[in-house]
C-alpha positions in Angstrom: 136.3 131.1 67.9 139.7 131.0 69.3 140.8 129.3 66.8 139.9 131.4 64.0 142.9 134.2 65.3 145.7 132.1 63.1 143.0 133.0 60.0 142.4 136.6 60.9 146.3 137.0 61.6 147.4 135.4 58.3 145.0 137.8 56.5 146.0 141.1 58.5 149.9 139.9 57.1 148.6 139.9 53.4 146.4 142.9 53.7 149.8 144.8 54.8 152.1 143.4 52.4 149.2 144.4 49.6 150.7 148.5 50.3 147.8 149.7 49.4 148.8 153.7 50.7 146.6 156.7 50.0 148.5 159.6 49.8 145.1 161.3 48.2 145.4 161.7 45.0 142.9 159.6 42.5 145.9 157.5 41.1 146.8 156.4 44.9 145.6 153.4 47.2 145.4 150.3 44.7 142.8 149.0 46.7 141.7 146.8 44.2 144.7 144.7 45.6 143.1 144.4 48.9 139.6 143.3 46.6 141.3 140.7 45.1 142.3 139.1 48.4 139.3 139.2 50.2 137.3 138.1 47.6 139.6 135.2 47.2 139.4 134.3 50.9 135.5 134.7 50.6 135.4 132.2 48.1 133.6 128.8 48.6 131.8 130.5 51.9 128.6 130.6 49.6 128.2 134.4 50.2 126.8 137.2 47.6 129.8 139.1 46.8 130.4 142.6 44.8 132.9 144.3 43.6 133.0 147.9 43.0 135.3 150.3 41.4 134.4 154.2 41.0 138.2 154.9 39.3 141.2 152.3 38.5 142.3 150.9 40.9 140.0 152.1 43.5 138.4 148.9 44.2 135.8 148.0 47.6 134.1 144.7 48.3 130.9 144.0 49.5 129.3 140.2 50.6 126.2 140.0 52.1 124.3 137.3 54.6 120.8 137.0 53.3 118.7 137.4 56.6 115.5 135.4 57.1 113.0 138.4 57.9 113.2 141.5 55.2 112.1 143.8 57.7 114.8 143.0 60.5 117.2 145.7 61.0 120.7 144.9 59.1 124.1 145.3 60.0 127.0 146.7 57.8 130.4 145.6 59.3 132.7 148.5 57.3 136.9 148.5 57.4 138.5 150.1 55.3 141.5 148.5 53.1 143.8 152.0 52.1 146.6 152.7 54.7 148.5 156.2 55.3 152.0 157.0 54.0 155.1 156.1 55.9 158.3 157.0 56.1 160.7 153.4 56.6 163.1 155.5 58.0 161.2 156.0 61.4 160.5 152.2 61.5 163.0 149.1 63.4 161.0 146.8 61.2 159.6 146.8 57.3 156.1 148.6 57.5 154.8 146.8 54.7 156.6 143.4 56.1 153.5 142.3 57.9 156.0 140.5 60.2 155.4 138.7 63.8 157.8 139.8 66.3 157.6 139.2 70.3 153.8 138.5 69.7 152.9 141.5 67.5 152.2 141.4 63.9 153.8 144.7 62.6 152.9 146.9 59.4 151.4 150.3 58.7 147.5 149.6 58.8 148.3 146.7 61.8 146.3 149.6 64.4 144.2 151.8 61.5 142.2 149.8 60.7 143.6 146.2 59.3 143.0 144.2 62.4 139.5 145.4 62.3 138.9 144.9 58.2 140.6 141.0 58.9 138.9 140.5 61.9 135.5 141.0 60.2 136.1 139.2 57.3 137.1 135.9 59.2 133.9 136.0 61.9 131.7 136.8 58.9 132.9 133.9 56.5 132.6 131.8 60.1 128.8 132.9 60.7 128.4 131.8 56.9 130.2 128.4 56.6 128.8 127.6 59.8 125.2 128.0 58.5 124.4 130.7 60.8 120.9 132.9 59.5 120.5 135.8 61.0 117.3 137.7 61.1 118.3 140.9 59.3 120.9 140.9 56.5 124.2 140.7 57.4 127.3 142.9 55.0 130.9 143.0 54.8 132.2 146.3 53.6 135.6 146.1 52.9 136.1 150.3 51.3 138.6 152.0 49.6 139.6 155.6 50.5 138.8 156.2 54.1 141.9 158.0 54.6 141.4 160.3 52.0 137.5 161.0 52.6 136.0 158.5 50.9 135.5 159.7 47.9 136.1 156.7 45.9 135.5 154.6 49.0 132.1 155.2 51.2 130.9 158.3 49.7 130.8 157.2 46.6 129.2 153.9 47.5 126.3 155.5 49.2 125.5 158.3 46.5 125.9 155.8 43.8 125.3 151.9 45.0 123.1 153.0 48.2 121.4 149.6 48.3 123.9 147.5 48.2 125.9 148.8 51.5 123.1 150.8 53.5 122.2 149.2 56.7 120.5 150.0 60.1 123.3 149.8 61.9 127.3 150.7 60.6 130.4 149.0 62.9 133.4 150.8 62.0 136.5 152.0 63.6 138.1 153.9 66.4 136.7 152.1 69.5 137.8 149.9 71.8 140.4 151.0 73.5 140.8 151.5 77.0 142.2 152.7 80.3 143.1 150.5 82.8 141.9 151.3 86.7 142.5 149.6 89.9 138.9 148.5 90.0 138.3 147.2 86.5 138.6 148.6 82.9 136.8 150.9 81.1 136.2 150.5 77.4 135.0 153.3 74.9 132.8 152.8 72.2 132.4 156.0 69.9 129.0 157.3 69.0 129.8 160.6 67.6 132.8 162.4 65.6 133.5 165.8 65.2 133.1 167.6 62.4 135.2 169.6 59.1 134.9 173.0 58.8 138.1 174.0 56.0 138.2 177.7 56.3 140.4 180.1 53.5 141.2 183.6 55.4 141.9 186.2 52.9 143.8 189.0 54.3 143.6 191.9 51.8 145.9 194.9 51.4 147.3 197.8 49.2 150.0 196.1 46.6 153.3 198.9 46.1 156.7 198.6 46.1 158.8 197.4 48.3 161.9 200.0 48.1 159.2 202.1 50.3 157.7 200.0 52.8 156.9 202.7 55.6 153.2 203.1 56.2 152.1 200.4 53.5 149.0 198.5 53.8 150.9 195.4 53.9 148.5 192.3 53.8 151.3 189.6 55.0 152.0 192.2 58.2 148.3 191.7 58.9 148.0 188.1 58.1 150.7 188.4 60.8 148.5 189.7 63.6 145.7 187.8 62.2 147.5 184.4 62.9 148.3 185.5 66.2 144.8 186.4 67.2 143.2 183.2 65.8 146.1 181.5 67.6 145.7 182.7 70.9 141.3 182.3 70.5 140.0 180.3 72.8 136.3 179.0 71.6 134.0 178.4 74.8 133.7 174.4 75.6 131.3 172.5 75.6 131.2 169.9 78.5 128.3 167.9 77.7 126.8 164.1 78.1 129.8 162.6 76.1 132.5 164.7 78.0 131.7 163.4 81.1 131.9 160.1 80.0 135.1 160.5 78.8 136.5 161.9 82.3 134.2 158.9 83.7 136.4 156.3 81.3 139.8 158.1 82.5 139.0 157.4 86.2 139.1 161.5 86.7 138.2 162.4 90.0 138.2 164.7 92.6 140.1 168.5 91.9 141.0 166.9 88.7 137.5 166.2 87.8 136.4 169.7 89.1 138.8 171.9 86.7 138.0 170.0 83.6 134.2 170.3 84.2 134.6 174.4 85.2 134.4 176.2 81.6 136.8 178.6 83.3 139.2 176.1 84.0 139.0 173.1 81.5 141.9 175.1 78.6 144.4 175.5 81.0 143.8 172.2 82.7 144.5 170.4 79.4 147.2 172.2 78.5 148.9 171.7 82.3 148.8 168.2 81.0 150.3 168.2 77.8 151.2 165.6 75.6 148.7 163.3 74.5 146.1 163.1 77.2 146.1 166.9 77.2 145.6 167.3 73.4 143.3 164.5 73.4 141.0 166.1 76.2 141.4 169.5 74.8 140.2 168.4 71.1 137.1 166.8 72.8 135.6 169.8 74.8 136.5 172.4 72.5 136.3 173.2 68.6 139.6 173.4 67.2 141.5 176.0 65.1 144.4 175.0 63.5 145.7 177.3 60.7 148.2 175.1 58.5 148.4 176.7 55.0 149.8 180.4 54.1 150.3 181.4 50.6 150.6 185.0 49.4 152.7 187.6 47.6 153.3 187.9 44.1 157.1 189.3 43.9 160.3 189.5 46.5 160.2 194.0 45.7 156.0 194.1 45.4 153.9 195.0 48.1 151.5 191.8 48.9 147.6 192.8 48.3 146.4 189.3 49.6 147.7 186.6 51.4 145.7 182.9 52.2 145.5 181.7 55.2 144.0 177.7 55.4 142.7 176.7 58.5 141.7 173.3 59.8 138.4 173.7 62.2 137.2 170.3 64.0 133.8 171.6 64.9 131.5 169.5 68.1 127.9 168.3 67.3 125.6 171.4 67.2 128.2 174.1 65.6 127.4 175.2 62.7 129.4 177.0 59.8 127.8 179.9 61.2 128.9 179.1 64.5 132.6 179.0 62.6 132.4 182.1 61.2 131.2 184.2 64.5 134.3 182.2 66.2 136.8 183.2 63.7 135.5 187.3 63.4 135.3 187.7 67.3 139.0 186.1 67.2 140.1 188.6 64.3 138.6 191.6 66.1 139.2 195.1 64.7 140.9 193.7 61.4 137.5 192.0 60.3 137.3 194.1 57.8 140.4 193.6 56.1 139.2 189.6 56.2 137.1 187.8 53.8 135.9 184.1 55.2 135.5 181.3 52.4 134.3 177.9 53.6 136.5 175.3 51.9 134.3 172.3 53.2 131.9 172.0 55.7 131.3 168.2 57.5 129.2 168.4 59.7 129.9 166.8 63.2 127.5 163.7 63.8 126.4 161.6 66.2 124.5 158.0 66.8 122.0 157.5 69.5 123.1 155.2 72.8 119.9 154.0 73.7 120.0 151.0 70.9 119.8 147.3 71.1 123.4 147.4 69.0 124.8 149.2 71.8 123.1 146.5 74.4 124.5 144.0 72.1 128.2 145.5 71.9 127.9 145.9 76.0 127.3 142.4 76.0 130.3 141.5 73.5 132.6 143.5 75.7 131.2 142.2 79.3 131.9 138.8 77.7 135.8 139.5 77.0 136.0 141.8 80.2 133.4 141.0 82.4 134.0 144.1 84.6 134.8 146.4 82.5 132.9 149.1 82.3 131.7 150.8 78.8 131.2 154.6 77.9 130.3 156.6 74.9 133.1 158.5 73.4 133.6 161.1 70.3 136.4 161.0 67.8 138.1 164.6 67.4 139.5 162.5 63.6 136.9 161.7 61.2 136.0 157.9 59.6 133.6 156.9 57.2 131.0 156.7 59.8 129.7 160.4 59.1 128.9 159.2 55.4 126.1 156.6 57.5 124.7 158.5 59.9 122.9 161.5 57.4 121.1 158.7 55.5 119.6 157.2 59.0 122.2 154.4 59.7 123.1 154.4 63.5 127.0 153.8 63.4 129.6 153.0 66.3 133.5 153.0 66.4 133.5 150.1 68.3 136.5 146.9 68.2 138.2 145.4 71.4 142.1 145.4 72.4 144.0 144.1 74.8 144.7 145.3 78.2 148.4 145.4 76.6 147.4 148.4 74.6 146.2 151.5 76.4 145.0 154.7 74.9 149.2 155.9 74.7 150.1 152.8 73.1 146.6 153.6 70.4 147.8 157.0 70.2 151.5 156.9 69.4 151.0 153.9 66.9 148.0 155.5 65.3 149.8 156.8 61.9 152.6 156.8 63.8 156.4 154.8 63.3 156.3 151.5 64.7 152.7 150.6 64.3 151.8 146.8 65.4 149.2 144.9 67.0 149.2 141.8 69.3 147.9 138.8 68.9 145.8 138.6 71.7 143.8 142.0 70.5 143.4 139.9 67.3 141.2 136.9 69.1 139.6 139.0 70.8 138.0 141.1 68.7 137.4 138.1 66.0 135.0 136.8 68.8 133.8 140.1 69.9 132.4 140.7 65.8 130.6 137.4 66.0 129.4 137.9 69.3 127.7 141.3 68.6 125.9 139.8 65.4 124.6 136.6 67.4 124.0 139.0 70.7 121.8 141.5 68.5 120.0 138.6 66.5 118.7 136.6 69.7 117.4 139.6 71.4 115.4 140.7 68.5 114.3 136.9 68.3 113.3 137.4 71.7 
């Protein structure tokens, strides 16, 4: 398979240079760019391939390895084609250059998730030009507007062309990476995300004018204090299986270890550490509140009567909208009252069981790229098209495989970040580690 990595880097250059940015609206992505390509390189390999496009432009791809027993379980290998905005001025090179410099091909979409939506393509046109037949079908699912939700992308696919992407088991994005330790390497593969909760806050008042503030019922002043409170709220953690895991994968030990597993403790632990790690850990053991949108007032010399306060809530498996709304009126306190709570969305967080032969078969993939290296179940705090999967039955993973090169900083900071790239050696390995997993799953089922 080695050889393969010139094929999958070639195709992560093009799939870069095709631009094809979301910034959310309908008219965005041109994904139908990315389509084009791929089905292009997918040509002569024999496969069943189908195009889709919900809305212009919009366009996903899916091929499909006929398996040899209908009642095998299948397996959907999913990356998605649409990138994030950038700004060129943060970058030393072009973002949508797709160039290799010092061993690193470079481009927004090189880390989220390009590598990954190459790197499948290439080991599943290998399995079928090399005559492999697996038991269970086999699908390529390269989708459109991940970045955005999926509403043209994975949603829509699954509410309105269910059978032609619905598998047993999804492989998707945001695994992989990795911490190095003095004893080995440990690898995490994500089984759950958190989930969406969009809350509106509507802080009603008394409009009059504003020549005689004294004594008003001013709705901005008690948006004010409303902000604060939900600011300074701290929801209980919850430090289960999955967080201790994660402090297994970070090699956390001893004091360390003991504050971020005491409920007293684990906040002001994770904020001593700041930065990344600190965020990171802090967004895995608690729900997040994160108000990001005011709006309110009508005039500069009227009174306000109602101000809006968004707020972004990344909720942890088992919290409810219910759960949301109790964490947001303890927070508000005495001013309740004066607050009326409107859910804006509401995804719920999900989660895959571990206990699987895809997970055996994905420990296996790793073990043969790192044979010490040691493999945990993680959560994402983000959200990918996973969550669309796992309420129809599918069992999904963010799984993939980097370098040692590229620790969980380097993931972070490049992650819709300036400068994004990935090496080359990230690239062969996780080429192989795609067609090992589909081999490794089919024998043991032949078995």
């Amino acid at each position: 398979m080695a050889e393969l990595v010139d094929t999958t880097t070639e195709l992560l250059q093009q799939l870069i240079r095709n631009e094809c940015v979301n910034d959310g609206t309908k008219e965005s992505g041109h994904e139908l760019r990315s389509v084009d390509l791929l089905e292009g390189f997918l040509e002569g390999s024999g496969l069943d391939v189908q195009r889709f496009e919900p809305a212009a432009g919009r366009g996903s791809l899916v091929a499909r390895i006929e398996g040899s027993d209908p009642t095998a379980p299948s397996i959907c290998l999913m990356g998605h084609t649409d990138v994030v905005p950038v700004n060129p001025d943060g970058w030393d090179n072009d973002p949508f250059g797709g160039e290799i410099i010092d061993g690193e091909v470079w481009g927004r979409g090189a880390i989220d998730m390009l590598n990954l939506t190459s790197s499948m393509a290439v080991a599943f046109k290998n399995l079928a030009t090399t005559g492999y037949k697996p038991r269970g079908d086999v699908i390529y699912f390269a989708v459109a507007d991940e970045e955005a939700g999926g509403d043209w992308g994975a949603k829509w696919m699954l509410d309105h062309e269910h059978d032609a992407v619905m598998a047993d088991y999804v492989l998707t994005e945001m695994g992989g990476f990795g911490f190095n330790h003095a004893d080995g390497r440990s690898v995490i593969i994500n089984v759950a995300e958190k989930g969406a909760a969009g809350v509106r806050m509507t802080v009603r008042g008394t409009p009059g004018h504003g020549s005689m503030p004294l004594g008003a019922d001013n709705a901005l002043l008690k948006a004010a204090e409303v902000l604060r409170r939900v600011g300074r709220h701290r929801p209980a953690p919850q430090l289960d299986d999955l967080w201790e895991g994660l402090l297994d994968a970070l090699g956390m030990q001893g004091d360390m270890r003991a504050a971020l597993m005491d409920p007293e403790k684990v906040w002001d632990t994770a904020a001593a550490l700041g930065d990344l790690g600190g965020k990171m850990l802090h967004a895995c053991s608690h729900m997040s509140i994160s108000p990001n949108v005011v709006s309110g007032g009508q005039k500069l010399n009227v009174i306000p009567d109602a101000v809006h306060i968004d707020v972004d809530i990344r909720t942890l498996p088992g919290q409810t909208a219910d759960y949301v709304r109790q964490e947001l009126t303890e927070a508000i306190g005495d001013l309740a009252d004066h607050v009326e709570i409107e859910m804006l969305r509401d995804q719920v967080s999900t989660r895959s069981p571990q206990d699987t032969p895809m997970w055996s078969a994905i420990e296996g993939a790793v073990h043969a790229a790192e044979p010490t290296a040691r493999v945990y179940p993680g959560l994402i705090v983000g959200g990918t098209d996973a969550r669309h999967y796992r309420p129809h039955g599918s069992v999904a993973y963010g799984a993939g495989i980097f370098s040692p090169e590229i620790d969980m900083a380097d993931f972070g900071s490049r992650f819709h970040g300036n400068n994004e790239r990935i090496d080359l050696e990230s690239l062969r390995l996780v080429t192989d580690f795609w067609d090992r997993i589909v081999r490794g799953f089919d024998e043991a089922g032949r078995r």
